[in-house]
C-alpha positions in Angstrom: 0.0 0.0 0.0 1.1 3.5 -1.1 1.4 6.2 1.6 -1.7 8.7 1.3 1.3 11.4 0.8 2.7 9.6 -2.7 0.3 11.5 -5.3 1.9 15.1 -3.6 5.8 13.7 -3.6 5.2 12.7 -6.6 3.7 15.7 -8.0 6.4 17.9 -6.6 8.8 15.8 -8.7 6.9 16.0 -11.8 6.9 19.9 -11.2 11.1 20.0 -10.1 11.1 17.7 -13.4 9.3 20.5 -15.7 11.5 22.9 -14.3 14.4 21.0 -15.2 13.3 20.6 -18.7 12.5 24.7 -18.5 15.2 25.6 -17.3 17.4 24.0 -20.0 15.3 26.1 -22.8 17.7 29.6 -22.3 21.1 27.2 -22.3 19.7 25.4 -25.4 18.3 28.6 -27.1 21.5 30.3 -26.6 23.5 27.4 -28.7 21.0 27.6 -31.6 21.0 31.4 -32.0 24.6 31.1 -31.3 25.0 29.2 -34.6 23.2 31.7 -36.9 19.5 30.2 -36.4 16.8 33.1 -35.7 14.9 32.7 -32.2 11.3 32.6 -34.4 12.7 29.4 -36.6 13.8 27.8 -33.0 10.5 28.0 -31.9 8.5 26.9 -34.5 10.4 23.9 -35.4 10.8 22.9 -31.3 7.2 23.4 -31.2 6.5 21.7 -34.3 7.9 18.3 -33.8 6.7 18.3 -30.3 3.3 18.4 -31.7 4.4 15.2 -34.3 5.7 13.1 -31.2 2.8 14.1 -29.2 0.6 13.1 -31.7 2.4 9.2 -31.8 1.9 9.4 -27.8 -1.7 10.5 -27.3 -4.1 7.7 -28.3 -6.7 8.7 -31.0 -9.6 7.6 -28.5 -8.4 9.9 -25.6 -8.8 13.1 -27.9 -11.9 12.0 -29.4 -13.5 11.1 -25.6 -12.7 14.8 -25.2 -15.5 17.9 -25.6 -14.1 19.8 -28.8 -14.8 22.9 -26.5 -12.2 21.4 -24.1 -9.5 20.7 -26.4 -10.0 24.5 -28.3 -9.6 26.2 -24.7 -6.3 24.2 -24.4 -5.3 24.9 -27.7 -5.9 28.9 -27.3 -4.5 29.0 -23.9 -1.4 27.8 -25.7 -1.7 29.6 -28.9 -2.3 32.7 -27.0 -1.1 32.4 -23.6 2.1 30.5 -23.7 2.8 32.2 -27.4 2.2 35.8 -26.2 4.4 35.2 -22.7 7.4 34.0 -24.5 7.4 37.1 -27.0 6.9 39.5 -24.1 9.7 37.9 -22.0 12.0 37.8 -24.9 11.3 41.2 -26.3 12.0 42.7 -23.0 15.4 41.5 -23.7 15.8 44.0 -26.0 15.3 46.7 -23.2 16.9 45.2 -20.2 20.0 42.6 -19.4 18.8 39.0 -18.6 19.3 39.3 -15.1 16.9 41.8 -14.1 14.5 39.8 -16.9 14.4 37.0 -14.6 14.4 38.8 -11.3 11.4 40.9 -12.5 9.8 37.5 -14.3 10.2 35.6 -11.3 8.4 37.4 -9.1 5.3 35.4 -10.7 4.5 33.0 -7.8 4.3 36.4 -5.7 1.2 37.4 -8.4 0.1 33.6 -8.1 -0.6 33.7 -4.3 -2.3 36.7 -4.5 -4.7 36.2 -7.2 -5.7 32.8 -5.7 -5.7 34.6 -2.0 -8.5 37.5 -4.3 -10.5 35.0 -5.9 -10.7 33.0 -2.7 -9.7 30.1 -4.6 -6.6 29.3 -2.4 -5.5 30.1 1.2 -2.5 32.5 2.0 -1.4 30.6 4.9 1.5 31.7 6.8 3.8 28.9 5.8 3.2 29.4 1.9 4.4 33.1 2.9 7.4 32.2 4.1 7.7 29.9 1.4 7.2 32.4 -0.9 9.9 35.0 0.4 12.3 32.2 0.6 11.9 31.4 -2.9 12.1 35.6 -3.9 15.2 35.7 -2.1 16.8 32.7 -3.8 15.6 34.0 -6.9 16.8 37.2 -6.2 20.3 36.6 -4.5 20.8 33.8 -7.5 20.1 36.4 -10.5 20.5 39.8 -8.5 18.0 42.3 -7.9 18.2 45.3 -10.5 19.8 48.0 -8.7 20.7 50.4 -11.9 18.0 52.5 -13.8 16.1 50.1 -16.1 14.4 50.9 -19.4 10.7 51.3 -18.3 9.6 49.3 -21.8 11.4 46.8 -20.7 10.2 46.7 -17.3 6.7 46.6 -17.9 7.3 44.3 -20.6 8.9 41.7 -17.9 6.4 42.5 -15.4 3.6 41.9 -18.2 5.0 38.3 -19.0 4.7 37.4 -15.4 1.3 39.0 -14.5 0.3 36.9 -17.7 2.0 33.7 -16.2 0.0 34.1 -13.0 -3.1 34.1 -14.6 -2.0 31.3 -17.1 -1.2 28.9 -14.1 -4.8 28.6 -12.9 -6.4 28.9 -15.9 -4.7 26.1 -17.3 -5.3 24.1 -14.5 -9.2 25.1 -14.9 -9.3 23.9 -18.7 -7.0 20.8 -18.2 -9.1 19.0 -15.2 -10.3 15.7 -16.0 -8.2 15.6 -19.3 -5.7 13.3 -19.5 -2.2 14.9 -19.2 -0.8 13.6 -22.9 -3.8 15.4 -24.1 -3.8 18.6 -22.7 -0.6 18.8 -23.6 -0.9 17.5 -26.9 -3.5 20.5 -26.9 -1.7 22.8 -25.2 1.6 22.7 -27.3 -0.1 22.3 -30.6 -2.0 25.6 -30.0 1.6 27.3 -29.3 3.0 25.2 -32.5 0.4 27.4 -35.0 1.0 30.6 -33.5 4.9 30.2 -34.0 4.3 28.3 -37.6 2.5 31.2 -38.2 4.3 34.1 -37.1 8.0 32.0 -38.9 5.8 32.0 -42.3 5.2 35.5 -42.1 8.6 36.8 -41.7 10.3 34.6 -44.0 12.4 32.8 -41.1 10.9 29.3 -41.9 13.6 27.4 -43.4 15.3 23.6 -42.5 18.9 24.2 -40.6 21.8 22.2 -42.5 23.7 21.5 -39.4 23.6 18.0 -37.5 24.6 19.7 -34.1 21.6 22.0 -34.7 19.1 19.7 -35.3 20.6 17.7 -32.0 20.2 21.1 -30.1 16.4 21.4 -31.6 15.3 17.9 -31.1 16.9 18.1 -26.8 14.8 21.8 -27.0 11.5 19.6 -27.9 12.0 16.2 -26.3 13.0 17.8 -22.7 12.2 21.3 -22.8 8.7 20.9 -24.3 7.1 17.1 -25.0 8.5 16.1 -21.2 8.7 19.6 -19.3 4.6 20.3 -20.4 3.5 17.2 -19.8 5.4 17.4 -16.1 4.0 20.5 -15.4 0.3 19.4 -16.4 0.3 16.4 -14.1 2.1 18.3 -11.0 0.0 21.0 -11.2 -3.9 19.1 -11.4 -2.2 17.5 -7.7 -0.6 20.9 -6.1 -2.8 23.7 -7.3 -0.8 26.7 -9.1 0.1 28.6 -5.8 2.5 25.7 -4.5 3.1 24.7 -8.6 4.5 28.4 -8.9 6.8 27.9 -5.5 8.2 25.2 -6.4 9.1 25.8 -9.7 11.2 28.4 -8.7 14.1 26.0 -9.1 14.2 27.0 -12.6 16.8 29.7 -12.2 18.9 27.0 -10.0 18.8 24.3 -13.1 19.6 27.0 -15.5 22.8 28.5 -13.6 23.8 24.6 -13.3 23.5 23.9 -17.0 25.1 27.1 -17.6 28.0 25.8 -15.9 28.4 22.5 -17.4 27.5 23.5 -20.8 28.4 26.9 -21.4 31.7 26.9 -19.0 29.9 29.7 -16.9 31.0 30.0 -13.6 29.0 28.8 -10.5 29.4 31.9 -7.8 28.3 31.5 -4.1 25.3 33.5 -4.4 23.5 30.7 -7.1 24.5 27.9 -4.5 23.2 30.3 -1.7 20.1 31.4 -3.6 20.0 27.6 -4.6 20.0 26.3 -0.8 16.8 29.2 -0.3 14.8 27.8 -3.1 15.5 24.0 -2.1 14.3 24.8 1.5 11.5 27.0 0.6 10.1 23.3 -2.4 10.8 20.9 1.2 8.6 22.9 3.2 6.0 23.3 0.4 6.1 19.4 0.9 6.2 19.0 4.1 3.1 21.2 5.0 1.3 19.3 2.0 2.2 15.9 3.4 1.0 16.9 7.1 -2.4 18.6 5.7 -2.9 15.1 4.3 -4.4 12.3 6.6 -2.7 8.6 6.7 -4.6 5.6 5.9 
């Protein structure tokens, strides 16, 4: 017999394991611009064949048991949502450095808490708090808190993608209840896949790369980064809500300094292990607190 506590553990590795396969996405990203391939083309082929090897996984009978209304929510919430969050976030970048991007973007679970706390939807109990503000200061020890004059475009562009996030954590988990995982995500992804087909067509940036490492680098961007990290998230999230979903997956930053470090040679300073250490204690009491709240059989 499983412990009543199992679904949550495993739930909270799902999520870690989403924001594993998120966090690689910048390291990735930066090796297949780095060899000449626009950011739009990136996308649209990583989305692209995630769709194809979603469409081998998910079983023709799950999609059709499915209200078409369903599966169209999930495939706008991607198309729009998770389409229109990764332009913002990246555009920003043309505003503001990339640490301040992901101080100001990670201040999402913060919006999260609230929201659900306003729509009564969650509780904002006094250990998520501190949960919270351990996982801000990781976050913000790990990338550093923007302390020179930032471009207000690109601050309320940043800002923007992460109010956006907040709201597209519990609406996804609205639209994706009762469906199975591989099909909300086949959903979700394939929603994202049109807008970026789209938007490549239109600017002339659709166009088959000629290198073997690229294609690797593109196929490790869809396999981890999309097929396995979407899929993750769906399934932690229908067990842990989005306020302790958002918490927890603020190990993203860790798991992108790490690969940074084995990948692009970057060095690993004391304040990522520090900030690291914050984030890992704030996911353990998220999981402790869930475990106690649930009763043993």
């Amino acid at each position: 017999m499983e412990s009543s506590d199992a679904p949550i553990g495993r739930a909270t590795l799902l999520i870690i394991l989403s924001a594993l396969g998120f966090g690689s996405i910048s390291v990735l990203t930066v090796l297949i611009t780095g060899a000449g391939i626009p950011l739009l083309t990136a996308m649209a082929w990583r989305y692209a064949l995630a769709v194809a090897v979603l469409a081998v996984l998910a079983r023709p009978s799950q999609l059709r048991s499915i209200p078409k209304q369903r599966i169209i929510r999930l495939v706008v919430i991607g198309g729009c949502g998770q389409a229109l969050i990764t332009y913002l976030s990246l555009y920003a970048l043309e505003y503001i450095p990339v640490g301040p991007l992901a101080f100001l973007f990670y201040t999402y679970p913060a919006w999260v808490a609230l929201l659900g706390a306003f729509r009564r939807t969650e509780r904002l109990t006094l250990v998520r708090v501190i949960a919270l503000t351990m996982a801000l200061a990781g976050v913000t020890i790990m990338v550093g808190a923007p302390t020179e004059k930032l471009n207000p475009i690109g601050v309320a562009l940043a800002l923007g993608s992460s109010f956006l996030y907040s709201a597209y954590l519990p609406a996804l988990e609205h639209v994706q209840e009762g469906v199975p995982a591989i099909v909300a995500t086949f959903s979700l992804v394939g929603g994202a896949a049109i807008t970026f087909v789209i938007a490549a067509l239109i600017s002339g940036r659709l166009f088959i790369p000629a290198s073997v490492v690229v294609w690797s680098e593109i196929l490790l961007l869809t396999l981890v980064s999309t097929v396995i990290a979407f899929w993750a998230l769906i399934k932690g999230l229908a067990v842990l809500g989005p306020v302790r979903t958002a918490i927890i997956a603020t190990v993203e930053p860790f798991f992108t300094a790490a690969l940074g470090v084995l990948i692009l040679e970057n060095q690993l300073g004391t304040t990522t292990l520090v900030g690291g250490i914050l984030i890992a204690s704030a996911v353990l009491l998220i999981q402790w607190r869930s475990t106690q709240l649930v009763p043993t059989s």
